[in-house]
N, C-alpha and C positions, 0 to 999 in steps of 0.2 A: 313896770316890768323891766325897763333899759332903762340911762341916764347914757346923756355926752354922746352920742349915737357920731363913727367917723364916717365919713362916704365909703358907701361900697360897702358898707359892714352889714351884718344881720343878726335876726332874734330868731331863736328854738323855742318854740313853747309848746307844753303838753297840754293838752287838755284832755281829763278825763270824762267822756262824758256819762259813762254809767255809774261816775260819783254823785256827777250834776242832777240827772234825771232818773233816781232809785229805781227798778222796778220797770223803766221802761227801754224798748230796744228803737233805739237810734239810727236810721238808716242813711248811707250819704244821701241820697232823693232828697230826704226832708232838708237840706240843708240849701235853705235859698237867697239866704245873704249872708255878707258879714258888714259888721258895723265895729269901729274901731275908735271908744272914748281915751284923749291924755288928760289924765288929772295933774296937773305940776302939785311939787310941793314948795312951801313961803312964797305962795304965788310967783313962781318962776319956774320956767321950764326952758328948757331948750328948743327950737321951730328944729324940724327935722323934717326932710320931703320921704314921704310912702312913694315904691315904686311896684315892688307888687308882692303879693304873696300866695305862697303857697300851701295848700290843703293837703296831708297827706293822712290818709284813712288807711289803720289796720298794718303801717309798714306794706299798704296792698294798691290803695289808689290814690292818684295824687290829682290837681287841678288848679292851676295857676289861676289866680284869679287878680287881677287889673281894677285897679279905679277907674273911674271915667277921665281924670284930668291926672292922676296919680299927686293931690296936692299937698301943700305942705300940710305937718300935722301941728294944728295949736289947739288951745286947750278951748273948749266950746262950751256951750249949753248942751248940744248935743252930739252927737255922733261927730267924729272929724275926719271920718274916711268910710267909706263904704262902697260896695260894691255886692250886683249878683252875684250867685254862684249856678252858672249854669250847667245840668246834668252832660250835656254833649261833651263841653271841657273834661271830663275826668277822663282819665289816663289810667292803665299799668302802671304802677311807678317805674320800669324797667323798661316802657316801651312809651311809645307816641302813638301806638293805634287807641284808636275811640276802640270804647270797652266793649260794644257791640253795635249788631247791625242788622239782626233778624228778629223775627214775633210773632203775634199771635192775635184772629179777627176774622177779615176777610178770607176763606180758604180759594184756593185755586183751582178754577174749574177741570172738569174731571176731563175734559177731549182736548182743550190746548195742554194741558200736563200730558197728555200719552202724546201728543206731538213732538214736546220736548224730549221725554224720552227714546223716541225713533229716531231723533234728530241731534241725539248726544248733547242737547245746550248741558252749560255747566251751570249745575245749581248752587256754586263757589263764588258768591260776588267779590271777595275778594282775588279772584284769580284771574277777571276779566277786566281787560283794558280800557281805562276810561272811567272805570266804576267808583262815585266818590261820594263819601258823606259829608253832607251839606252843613258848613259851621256857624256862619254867619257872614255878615258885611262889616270890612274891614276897609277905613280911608274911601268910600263909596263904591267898592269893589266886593263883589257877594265870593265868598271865598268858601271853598270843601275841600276836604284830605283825601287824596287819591289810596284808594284801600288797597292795590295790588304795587304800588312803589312808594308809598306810604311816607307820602309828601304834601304839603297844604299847595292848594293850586285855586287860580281864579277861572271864575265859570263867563266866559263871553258872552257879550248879547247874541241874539240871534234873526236871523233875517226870514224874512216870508219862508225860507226852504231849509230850515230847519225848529230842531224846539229841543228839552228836555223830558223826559222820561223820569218820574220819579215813583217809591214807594214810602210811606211812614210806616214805621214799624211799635209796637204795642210800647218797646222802651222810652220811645221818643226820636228814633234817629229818624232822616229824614233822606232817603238813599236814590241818586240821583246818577244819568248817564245820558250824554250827549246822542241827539238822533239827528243822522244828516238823512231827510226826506228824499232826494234824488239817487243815497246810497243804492245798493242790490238790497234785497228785503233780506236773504239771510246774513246780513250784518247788522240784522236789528235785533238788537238785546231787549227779551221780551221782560215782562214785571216779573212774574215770574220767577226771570232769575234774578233779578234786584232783590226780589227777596226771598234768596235762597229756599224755595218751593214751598216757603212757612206760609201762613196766612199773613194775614196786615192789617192793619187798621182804615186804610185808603189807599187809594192808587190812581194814578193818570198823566200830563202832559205841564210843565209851565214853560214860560215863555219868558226872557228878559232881555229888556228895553233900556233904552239911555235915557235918565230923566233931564231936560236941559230945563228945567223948571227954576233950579239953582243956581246960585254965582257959578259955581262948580258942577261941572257933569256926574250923575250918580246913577249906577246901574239899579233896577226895581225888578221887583216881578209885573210882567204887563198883562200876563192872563195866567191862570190855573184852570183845570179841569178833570172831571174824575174817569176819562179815557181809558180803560184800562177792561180787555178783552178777557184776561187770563184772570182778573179778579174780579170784573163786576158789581164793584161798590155803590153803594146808595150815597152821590156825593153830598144830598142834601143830609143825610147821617153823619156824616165823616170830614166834609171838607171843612166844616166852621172849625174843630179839631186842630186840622193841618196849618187852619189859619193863625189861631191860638200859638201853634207851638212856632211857626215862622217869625210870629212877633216877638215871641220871647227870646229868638235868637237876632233880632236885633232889624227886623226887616218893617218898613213903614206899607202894609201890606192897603193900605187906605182909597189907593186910586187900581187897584187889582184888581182886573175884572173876572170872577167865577163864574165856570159856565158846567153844567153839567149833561147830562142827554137827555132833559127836559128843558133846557133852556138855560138862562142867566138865572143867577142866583142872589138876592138883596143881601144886605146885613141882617135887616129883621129876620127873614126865613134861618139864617143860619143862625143867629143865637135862640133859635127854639129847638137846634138838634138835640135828640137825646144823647146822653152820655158816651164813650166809643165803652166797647164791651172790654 
């Protein structure tokens, strides 16, 4: 496709893919890697370093998407640059908000909901301070984009008197707000409005610790839980789910203790949940 590539320069390229795949409808979802062959031609090609690229679906959603090491590209047996394409990443092309933030599962029980309502909470997660969806771990730093000033920000460990508050939502986000346990109780941002009074797929509490198990310090999740008053969830349904999609976005969830309101939860027991609805 390119020859002689100078620094700092870049390639357009279309792809169609309802020439590719006749008859069938393509979703970005389905779209979970890319993989990137150079063929040189008279066995010679040029070494050129990939630094990233971008996906953009429809002139409507875009997603940068990163090598692991961004290496040079030379001509292989196989693949010579690759990377996920994770759903969270996609963007507006026009904006930097993750594309959404609410869903559908878990519904909201019916006496904490008329609580909120007497009590005006805002069912607008993105309106309330603090309120951020959860991207990944970035340099051993678990990093989410604050929805109401709609900035990426790092989530602190937390100490015995306090934790996090999260909800996963049916698309996959994963929407999360800081709980200082000693606060006044009406400064606590119930699930509920995490997730904007829709249902959910799970709901509850995690915790993050310093791992010094490393050359380097790296923050983890140290417990999860499916806590959660105003939804209710069957964490033994739901949490292997949440676990599933934390890994995908990059978190070593392997020394993470799950605990539900029956107790600790195995790996075994959670890979026999059934499917989330």
């Amino acid at each position: 496709m390119a020859e002689n590539f100078e620094r700092g320069s870049g390639l357009h390229v279309t792809v169609d893919l309802n020439h590719l795949f006749p008859g069938q409808r393509v979703f970005a979802d389905d779209l979970l890697c890319v993989e990137l062959y150079q063929v040189s031609t008279d066995h010679y090609g040029p070494a050129w370093r990939m630094s990233k690229l971008y996906l953009v679906v429809n002139h409507f959603m875009i997603n940068t998407v990163l090598g692991a090491e961004s290496p040079w590209m030379l001509s292989a047996e196989g693949p010579c640059w690759s990377s996920k394409v994770n759903w969270l990443d996609w963007r507006h092309e026009d904006s930097s908000t993750p594309l959404d933030y609410a869903g559908y599962t878990y519904p909201v029980q019916w006496l904490p909901m008329l609580a909120d309502w007497l009590s005006w909470r805002s069912y607008d997660p993105a309106s309330i301070d603090g309120v951020c969806q959860l991207i990944g771990v970035t340099g051993g730093k678990i990093r989410a984009y604050d929805l109401k000033n709609k900035i990426p920000v790092h989530l602190k460990p937390n100490t015995a008197n306090d934790a996090y508050t999260w909800v996963y939502t049916p698309q996959g986000s994963i929407i999360v707000k800081h709980w200082d346990k000693a606060a006044s109780r009406d400064q606590y941002i119930r699930h509920s409005q995490l997730g904007a009074g829709k249902p959910v797929v799970c709901a509850g509490e995690f915790t993050i610790r310093p791992d010094t198990s490393h050359m380097a310090v790296q923050d983890m999740l140290g417990m999860i839980n499916d806590a959660s008053g105003h939804y209710k969830p069957d964490g033994g349904a739901c949490l292997g789910h949440v676990l599933e999609r934390l890994e995908q976005l990059g978190f070593d969830t392997s020394n993470t203790q799950v605990l539900t309101r029956d107790g600790a939860l195995d790996r075994v027991q959670l890979s026999k949940a059934p499917p989330a609805a």
